[in-house]
C-alpha positions as CSV (number, residue, x, y, z in Angstrom):
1,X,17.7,-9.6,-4.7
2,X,14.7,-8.0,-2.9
3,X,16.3,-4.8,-2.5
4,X,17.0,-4.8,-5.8
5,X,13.4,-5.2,-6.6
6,X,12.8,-1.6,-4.9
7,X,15.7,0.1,-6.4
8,X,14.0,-1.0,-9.7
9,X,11.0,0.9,-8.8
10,X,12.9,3.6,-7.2
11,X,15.1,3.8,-11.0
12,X,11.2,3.3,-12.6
13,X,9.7,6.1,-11.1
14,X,13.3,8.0,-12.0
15,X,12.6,6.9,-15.7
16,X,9.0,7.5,-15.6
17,X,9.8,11.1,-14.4
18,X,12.2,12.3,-16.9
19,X,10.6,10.5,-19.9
20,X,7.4,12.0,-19.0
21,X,8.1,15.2,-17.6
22,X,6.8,14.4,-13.9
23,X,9.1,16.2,-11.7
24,X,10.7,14.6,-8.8
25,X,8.3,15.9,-6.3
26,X,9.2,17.5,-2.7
27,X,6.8,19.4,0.0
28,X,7.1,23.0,0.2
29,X,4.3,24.4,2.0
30,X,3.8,23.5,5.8
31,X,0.2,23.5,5.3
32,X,0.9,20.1,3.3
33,X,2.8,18.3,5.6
34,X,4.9,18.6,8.4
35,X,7.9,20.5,8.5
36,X,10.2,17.4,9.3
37,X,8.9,16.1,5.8
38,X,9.6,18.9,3.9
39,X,13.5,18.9,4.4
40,X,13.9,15.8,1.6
41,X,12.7,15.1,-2.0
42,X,10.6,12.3,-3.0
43,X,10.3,10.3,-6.0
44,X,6.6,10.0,-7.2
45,X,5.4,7.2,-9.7
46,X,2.3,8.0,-11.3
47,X,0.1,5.1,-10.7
48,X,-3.2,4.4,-13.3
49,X,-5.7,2.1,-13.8
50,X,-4.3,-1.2,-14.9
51,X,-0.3,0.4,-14.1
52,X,-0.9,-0.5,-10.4
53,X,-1.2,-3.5,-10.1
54,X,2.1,-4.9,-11.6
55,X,4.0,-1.9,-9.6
56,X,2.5,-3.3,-6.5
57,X,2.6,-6.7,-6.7
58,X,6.3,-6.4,-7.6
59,X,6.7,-4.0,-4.5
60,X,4.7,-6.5,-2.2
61,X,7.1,-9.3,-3.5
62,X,10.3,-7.6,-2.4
63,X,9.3,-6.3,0.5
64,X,12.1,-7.4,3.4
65,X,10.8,-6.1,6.8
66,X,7.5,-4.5,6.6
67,X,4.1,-4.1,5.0
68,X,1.4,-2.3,6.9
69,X,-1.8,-1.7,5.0
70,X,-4.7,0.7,5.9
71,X,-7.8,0.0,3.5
72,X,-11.3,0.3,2.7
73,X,-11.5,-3.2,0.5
74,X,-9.5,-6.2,0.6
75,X,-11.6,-8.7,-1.2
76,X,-10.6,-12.2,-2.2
77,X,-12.8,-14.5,-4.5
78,X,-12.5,-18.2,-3.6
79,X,-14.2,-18.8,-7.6
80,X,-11.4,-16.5,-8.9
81,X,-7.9,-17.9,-7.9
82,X,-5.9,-16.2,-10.0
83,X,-7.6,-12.5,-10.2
84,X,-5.4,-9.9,-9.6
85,X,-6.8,-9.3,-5.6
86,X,-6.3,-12.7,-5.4
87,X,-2.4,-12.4,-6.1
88,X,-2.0,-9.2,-4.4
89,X,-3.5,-11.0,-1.1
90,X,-1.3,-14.1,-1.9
91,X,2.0,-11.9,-1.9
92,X,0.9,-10.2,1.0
93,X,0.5,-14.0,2.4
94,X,3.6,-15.0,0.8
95,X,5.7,-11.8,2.6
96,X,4.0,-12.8,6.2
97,X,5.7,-16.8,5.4
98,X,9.2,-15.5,4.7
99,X,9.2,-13.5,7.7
100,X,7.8,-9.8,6.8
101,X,6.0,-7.5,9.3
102,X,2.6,-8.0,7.6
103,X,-0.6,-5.9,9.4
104,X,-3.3,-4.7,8.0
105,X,-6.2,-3.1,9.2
106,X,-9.8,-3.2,6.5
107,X,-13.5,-1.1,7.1
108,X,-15.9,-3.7,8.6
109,X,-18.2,-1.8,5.9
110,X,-17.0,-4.1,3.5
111,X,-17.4,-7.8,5.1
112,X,-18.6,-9.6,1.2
113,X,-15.3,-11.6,-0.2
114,X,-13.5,-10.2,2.4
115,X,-9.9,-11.5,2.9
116,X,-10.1,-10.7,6.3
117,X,-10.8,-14.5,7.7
118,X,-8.6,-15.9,4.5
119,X,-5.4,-14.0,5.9
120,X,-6.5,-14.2,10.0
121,X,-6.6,-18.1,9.5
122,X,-3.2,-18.1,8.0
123,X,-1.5,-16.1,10.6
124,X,-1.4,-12.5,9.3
125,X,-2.1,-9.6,11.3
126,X,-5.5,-7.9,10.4
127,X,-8.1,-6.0,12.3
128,X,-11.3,-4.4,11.7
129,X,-11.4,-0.6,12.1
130,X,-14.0,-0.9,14.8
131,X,-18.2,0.2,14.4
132,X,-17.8,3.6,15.0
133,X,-15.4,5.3,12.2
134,X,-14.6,4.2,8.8
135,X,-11.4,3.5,7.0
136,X,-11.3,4.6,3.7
137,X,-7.9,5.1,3.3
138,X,-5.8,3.4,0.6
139,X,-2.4,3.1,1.9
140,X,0.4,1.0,2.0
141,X,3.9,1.0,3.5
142,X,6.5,-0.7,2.6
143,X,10.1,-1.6,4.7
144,X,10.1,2.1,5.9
145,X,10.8,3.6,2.2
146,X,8.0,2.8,0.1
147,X,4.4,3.9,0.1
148,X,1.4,3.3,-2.2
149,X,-1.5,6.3,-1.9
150,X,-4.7,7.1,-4.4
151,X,-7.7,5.7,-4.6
152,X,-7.5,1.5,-5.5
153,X,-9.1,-1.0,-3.4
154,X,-7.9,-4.4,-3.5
155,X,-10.7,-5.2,-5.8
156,X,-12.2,-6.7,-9.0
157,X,-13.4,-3.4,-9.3
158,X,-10.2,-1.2,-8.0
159,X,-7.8,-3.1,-10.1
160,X,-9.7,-4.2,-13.3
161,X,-12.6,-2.0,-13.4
162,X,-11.8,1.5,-12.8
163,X,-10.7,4.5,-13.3
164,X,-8.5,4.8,-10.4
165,X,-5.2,7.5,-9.6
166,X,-2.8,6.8,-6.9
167,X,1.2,7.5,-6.4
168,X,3.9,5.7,-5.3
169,X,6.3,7.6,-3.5
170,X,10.0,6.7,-2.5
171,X,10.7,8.6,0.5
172,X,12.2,7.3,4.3
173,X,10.4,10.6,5.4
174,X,7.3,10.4,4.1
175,X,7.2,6.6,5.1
176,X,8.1,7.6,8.5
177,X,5.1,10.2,8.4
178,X,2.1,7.6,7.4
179,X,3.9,4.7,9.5
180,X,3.2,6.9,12.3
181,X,0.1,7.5,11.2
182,X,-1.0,3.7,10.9
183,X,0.4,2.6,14.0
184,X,-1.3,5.5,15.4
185,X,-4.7,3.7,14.1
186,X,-3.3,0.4,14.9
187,X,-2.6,0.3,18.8
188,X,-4.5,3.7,19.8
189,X,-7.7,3.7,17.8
190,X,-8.1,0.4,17.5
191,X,-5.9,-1.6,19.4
């Protein structure tokens, strides 16, 4: 059932790509990425505005083994129960119950309706990026396949507000790339 839930998204962005023209994106230039990225294909959603949140609550939701976030906001409003952040942190609660990998590391910059102490008191992995350097990444990786890039913060603002841009790319490679990358900032820079 929950793997289903990806392939949906996988077939989405599929759908998405023909119906709209987008072509099914892969990395040519090594000045782009590493050369072990560039060997496969990946398929890109296009991600707008209102369009992310339903893509990645539903991603969030079928997530079996993993979520590891890297992100400048992640706000929850204790007047606003059923905001979209709200949800969003709720599924990301809901996936560290049922067993999932769930870390996430948030800028100390942004401390106001933080869910850092919400999800910390419930059990969930999640660390400050530390004084001296500032997170403002936007990223999210999901069971070694999916990941979520662009510019939304797990805000009022970021998902109701905004004009915001991101991508949602379907790729073991490039997943393998940014996991890298955030354990690299989990254990080493912040640890």
């Amino acid at each position: 059932m929950k793997q289903a839930k990806i392939w949906y998204v996988f077939l989405l962005g599929i759908f998405f790509g023909v119906v709209l023209g987008v072509e099914v994106v892969h990395f040519a230039e090594d000045d782009v990425c590493p050369q072990t990225l560039c060997i496969d294909q990946a398929s890109v959603v296009p991600l707008s505005d209102r369009g992310y949140f339903p893509v990645v609550y539903d991603a969030l939701q079928g997530a079996q083994e993993s979520i590891h976030i890297a992100s400048f906001e992640l706000k929850y409003y204790l007047k606003y129960p059923e905001s979209n952040q709200n949800t969003l942190v709720e599924a990301l609660l809901d996936a560290h119950r049922r067993g999932v990998d769930v870390r996430i590391i948030v800028d100390e910059y942004s401390k106001e309706n933080n869910a850092f102490e919400y999800l910390r008191d419930k059990g969930v992995p999640i660390r400050y990026d530390g004084k001296d350097v500032t997170t403002h990444a936007k990223l999210i990786i999901i069971d070694g396949e999916v990941v979520v890039l662009g510019s939304t913060n797990f805000s009022y603002y970021g998902l109701d507000r905004n004009n915001e841009a991101n991508v949602l790319i379907v790729s073991g490679h490039v997943a393998d790339y940014f996991e890298k990358y955030f354990l690299e900032l989990w254990v080493e820079r912040i640890g």
